[in-house]
N, C-alpha and C positions, 0 to 999 in steps of 0.2 A: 504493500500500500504506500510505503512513506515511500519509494522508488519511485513508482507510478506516478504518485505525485510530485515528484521533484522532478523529475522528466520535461513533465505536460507543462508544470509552473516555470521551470528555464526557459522551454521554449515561448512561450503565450509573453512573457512578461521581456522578455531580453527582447523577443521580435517585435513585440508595442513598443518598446521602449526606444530602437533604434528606429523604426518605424517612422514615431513621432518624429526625432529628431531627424530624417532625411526627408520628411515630408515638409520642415521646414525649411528645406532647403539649406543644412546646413556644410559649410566641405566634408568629405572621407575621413579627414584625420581627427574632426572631432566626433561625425560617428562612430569610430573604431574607438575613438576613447569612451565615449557615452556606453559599448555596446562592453566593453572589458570591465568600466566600472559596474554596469546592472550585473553582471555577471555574479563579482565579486561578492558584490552586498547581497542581491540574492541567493547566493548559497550562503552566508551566513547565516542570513534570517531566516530560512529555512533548518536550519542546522541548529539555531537557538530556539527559534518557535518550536520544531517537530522533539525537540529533545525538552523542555520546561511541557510542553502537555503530555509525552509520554511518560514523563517523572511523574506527571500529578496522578495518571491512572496506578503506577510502582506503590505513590502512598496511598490511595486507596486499599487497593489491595491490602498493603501492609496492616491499614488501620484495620480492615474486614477478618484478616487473619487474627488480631492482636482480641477484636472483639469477642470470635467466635471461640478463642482459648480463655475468654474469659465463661464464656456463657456453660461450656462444657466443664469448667472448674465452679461453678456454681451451682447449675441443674443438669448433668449428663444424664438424669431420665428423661426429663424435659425435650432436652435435644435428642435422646433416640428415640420417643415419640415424631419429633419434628420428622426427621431421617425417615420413620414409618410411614408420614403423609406422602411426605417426596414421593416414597416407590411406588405406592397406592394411586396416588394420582397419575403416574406412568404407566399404570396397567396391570401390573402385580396382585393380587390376591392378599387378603390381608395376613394373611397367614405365612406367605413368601416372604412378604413384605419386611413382617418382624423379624424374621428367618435372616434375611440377609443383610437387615440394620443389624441385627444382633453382633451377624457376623464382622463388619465392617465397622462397629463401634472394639469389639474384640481386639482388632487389630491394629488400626489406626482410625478414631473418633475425629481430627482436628480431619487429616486429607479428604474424608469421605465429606465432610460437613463444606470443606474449601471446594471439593469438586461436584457435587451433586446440589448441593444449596446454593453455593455462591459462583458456578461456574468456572472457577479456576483451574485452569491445568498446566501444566510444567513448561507443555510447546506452546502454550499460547501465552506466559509471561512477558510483560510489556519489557522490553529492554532500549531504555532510551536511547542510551550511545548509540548502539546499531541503527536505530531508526534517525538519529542526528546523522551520521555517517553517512547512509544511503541517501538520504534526504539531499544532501552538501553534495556528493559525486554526482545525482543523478540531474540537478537541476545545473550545474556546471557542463556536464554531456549536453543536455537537453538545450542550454544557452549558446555552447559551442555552433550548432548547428543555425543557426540566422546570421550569429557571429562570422562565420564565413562566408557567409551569401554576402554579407559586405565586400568583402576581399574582390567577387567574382566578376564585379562588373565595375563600371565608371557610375561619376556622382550622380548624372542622370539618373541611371535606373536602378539607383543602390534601393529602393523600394521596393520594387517590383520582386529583384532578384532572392530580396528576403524575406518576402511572402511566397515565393516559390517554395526554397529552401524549408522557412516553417513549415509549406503545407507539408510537404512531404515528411518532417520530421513528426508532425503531427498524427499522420498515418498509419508511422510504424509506435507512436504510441499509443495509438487509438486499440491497435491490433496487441501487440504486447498486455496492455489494459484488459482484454477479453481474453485473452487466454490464459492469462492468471486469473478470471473472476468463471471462467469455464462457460461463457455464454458465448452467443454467437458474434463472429464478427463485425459484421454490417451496421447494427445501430450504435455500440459503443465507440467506433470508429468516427462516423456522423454526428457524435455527440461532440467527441473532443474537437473533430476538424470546427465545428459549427462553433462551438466556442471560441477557440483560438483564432478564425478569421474576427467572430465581432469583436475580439477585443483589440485586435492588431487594425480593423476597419474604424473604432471608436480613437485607437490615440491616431492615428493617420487623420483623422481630420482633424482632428486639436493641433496638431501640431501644425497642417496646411493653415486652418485658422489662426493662428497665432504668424504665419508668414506674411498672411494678408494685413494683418493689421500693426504690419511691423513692426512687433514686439521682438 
């Protein structure tokens, strides 16, 4: 996910961003500068954001684990009642049910109570860094690709050349996007392209508008 989205955010925001500023007709060497600064600061701020909201789910959890050790050191009938409804409501027989609370308070009371109550499981532990990391590399990738649609042509068409360049970049993360979510290709694809042109067609006119009235 935090990939995915750093991908699609490099691309969509580096290409507005240079976008804007060659649609103001500015020269090459300051959108080459404009398009290495967005860059920069965009993998940061992706890399601080994606890591400060994965932490805050780490302490959730943390606090959910810390609560539920307390609840079982206080009423552990209580909670293997609770643990009985859980299987009950999944379909179990009530008699299974306690069968295999029993079991599973037996063994381990806190993991059964973290995994079946509160959804927690080992693989799916929030790990911030990883997701600041992917976040930082994949919206630096994703920014690269407009980034050198500037290189490819003269100041004239350094616009064009870098909504080309996004679309295409767009494409392959439209596609990438669906087959990590296992749905079909076609609409997730139209979704990101459809995005990524309005927002790269929204700052292209801010920035033409701001050439017209020579700002």
């Amino acid at each position: 996910r935090a990939a995915v989205l750093g991908a699609n955010d490099g691309l969509v925001s580096t290409a507005s961003l240079m976008i804007g500023v060659a649609a103001a007709r500015s020269e090459q060497s300051f959108l080459i500068t404009a398009g290495a600064a967005g860059i920069a600061a965009g993998a940061m701020s992706m890399a601080v954001g994606e890591y400060v909201s994965v932490r805050s789910q780490n302490d959730i959890e943390e606090s959910d684990r810390l609560l539920e050790m307390e609840h079982l050191a206080i009423d552990p009938d209580g909670e293997l009642e609770e643990l009985i409804e859980i299987y009950v409501h999944r379909g179990l027989t009530r008699e299974l049910a306690t069968q295999v609370a029993t079991t599973m308070h037996a063994k381990d009371p806190l993991e059964a109570h973290l995994r079946d109550e509160l959804g927690q499981h080992p693989h799916t532990k929030a790990r911030p860094v990883q997701a600041a990391v992917a976040s930082a590399c994949a919206f630096t990738a994703g920014g690269l690709i407009p980034f050198v649609g500037a290189f490819a042509t003269t100041d004239a068409k350094a616009a064009w050349t870098i909504v080309a360049f996004t679309v295409v970049g767009l494409v392959f993360t439209g596609m990438i996007s669906a087959k990590t979510a296992g749905s079909k290709l076609l609409t997730p694809t139209l979704r990101v392209i459809a995005g990524g042109c309005l927002g790269m067609a929204i700052t292209a006119g801010i920035g033409q508008l701001l050439h017209i009235s020579g700002i």
